[in-house]
C-alpha positions in Angstrom: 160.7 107.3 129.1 158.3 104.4 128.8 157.5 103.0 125.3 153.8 102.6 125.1 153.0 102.9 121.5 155.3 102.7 118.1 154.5 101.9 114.8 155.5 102.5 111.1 153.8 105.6 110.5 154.6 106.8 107.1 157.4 106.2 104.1 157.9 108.5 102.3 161.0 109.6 99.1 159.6 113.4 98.5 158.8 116.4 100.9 155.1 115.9 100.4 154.9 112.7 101.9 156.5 113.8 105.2 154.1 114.1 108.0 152.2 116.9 108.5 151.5 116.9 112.6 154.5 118.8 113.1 155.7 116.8 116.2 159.3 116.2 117.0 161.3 114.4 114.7 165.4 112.8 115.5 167.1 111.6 112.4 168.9 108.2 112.3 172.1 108.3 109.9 175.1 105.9 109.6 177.1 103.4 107.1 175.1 100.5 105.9 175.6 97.8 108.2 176.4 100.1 111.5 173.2 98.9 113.0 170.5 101.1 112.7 167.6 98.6 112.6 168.9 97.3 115.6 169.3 100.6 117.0 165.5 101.7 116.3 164.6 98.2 117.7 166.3 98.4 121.4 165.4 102.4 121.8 161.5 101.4 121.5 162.0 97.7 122.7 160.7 95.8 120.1 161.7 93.0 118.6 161.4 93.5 114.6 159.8 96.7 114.1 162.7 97.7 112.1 163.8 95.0 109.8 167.3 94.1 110.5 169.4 91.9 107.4 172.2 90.7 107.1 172.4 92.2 103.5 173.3 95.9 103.9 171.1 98.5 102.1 168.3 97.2 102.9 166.0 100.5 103.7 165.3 102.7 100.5 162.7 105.3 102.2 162.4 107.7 104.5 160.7 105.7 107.5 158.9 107.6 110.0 157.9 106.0 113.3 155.9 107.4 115.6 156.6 106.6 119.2 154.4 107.5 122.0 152.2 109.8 119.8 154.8 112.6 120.8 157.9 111.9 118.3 159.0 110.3 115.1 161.9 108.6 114.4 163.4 108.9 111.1 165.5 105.9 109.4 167.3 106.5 106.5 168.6 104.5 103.2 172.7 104.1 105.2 175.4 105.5 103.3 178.5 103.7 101.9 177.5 100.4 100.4 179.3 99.8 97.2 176.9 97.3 96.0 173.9 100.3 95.7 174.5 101.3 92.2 175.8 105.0 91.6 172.2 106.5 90.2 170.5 104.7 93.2 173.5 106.3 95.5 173.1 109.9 93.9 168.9 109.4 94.6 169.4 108.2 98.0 171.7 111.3 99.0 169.1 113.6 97.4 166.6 112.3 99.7 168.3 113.0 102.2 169.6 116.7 101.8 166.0 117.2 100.8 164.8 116.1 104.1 167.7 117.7 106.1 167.5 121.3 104.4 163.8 121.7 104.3 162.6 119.7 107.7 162.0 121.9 110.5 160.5 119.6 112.9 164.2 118.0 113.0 165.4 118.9 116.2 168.7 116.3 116.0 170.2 113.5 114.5 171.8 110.3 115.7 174.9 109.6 113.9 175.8 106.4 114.1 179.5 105.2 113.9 180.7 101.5 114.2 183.0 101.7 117.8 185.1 99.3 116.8 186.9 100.6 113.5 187.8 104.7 112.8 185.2 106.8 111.7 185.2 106.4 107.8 185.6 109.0 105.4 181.7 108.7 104.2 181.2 109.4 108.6 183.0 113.1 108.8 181.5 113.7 105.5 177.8 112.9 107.0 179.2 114.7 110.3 180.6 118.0 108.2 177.5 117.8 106.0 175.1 118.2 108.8 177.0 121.1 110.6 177.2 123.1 107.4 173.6 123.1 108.0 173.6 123.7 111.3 171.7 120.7 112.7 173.0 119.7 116.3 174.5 115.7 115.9 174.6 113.1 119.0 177.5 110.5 117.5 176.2 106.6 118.6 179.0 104.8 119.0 177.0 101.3 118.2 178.6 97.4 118.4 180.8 98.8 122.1 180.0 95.1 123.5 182.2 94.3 120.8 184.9 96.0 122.2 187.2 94.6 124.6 187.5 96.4 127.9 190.9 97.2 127.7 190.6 98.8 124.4 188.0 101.2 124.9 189.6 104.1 126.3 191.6 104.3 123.5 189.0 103.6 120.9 187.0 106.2 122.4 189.8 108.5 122.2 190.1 107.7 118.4 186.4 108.8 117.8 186.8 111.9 119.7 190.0 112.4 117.8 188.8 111.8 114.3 185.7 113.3 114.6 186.7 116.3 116.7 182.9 117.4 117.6 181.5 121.1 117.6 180.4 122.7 121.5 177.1 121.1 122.0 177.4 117.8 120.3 178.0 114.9 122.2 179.1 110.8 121.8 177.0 108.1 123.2 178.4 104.7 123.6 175.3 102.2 122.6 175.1 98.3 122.3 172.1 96.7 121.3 172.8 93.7 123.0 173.6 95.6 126.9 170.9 98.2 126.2 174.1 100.4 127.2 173.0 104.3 126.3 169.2 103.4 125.6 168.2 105.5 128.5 170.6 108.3 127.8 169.6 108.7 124.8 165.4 108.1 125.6 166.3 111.1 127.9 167.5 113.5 126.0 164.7 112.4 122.8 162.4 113.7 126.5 164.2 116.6 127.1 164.3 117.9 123.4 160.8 117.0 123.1 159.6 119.1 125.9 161.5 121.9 125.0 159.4 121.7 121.8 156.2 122.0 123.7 
């Protein structure tokens, strides 16, 4: 897939913000800090279009961007940042269910894990969270540059392990820096896309 067109289409914190042209839309989930900007930035190869910090917590809305005029990609506030106060926590979550429960256009999410530490406990909540709901999960393993060769095998085999995945979800290893699973994962945005159609 080539990446003509992307910008920052709507933000929204309530339902009736959401965009109304009922295209595709692929949720992005993970810990604060797993990468996410950086994520959004490599799938639609720009530099800053997501703002990446080094101070997790940094996104608070529900950002839609549309790429291509066909899709959105939805960023969400990450999960698991201790220094987000408990109200703000609660408010953020909320958000989110909202969105999950009530979005139809959702047609998967990108959960994205850290490669190079176990899935945390806040991850196989996320993962259980969305399969109570029924919402098919791609797990992006992000930061595998990270990881030394030798290790891999048996960091991937920790992942599939720990998160011991449903029939029809899958694991993508990603690295921002490589571009390793940007085209994997451009496909199968394609493929779900045109099934929409």
């Amino acid at each position: 897939m080539k990446i003509n067109s992307v910008n920052l289409d709507v933000v929204a914190v309530r339902r009736s913000q959401y965009p109304d042209e009922d295209l595709p839309e692929f949720l992005m989930v993970g810990r604060s800090n797993v990468g996410k900007s950086s994520f959004v930035n490599t799938l639609v190869s720009r530099k800053n279009l997501a703002r990446t910090s080094a101070r997790p917590g940094k996104t608070q809305t529900l950002n839609f961007y549309l790429v291509n005029d066909t899709f959105y990609l939805v960023d969400v506030p990450g999960y698991g940042y201790a220094a987000v106060n408990k109200e703000q926590q609660k408010k953020f979550g909320m958000m989110i269910e909202e969105y999950i429960k009530n979005r139809h256009e959702l047609k998967r999410v990108f959960l994205l894990v850290d490669f190079r530490h176990k899935p945390t406990e806040d991850d196989l909540l996320m993962y259980n969270f969305l399969k109570y709901y029924n919402i098919p999960v791609t797990i992006v393993a992000t930061k595998v540059d990270k990881v030394s060769p030798s290790k891999k095998d048996k960091t991937y085999k920790q992942l599939m392990d720990t998160m011991k995945l449903v029939v029809g979800d899958d694991i993508i290893l990603f690295s921002s820096v490589s571009k390793l699973g940007r085209e994997e994962i451009l496909t199968k945005i394609d493929n779900l896309s045109i099934e929409v159609i």
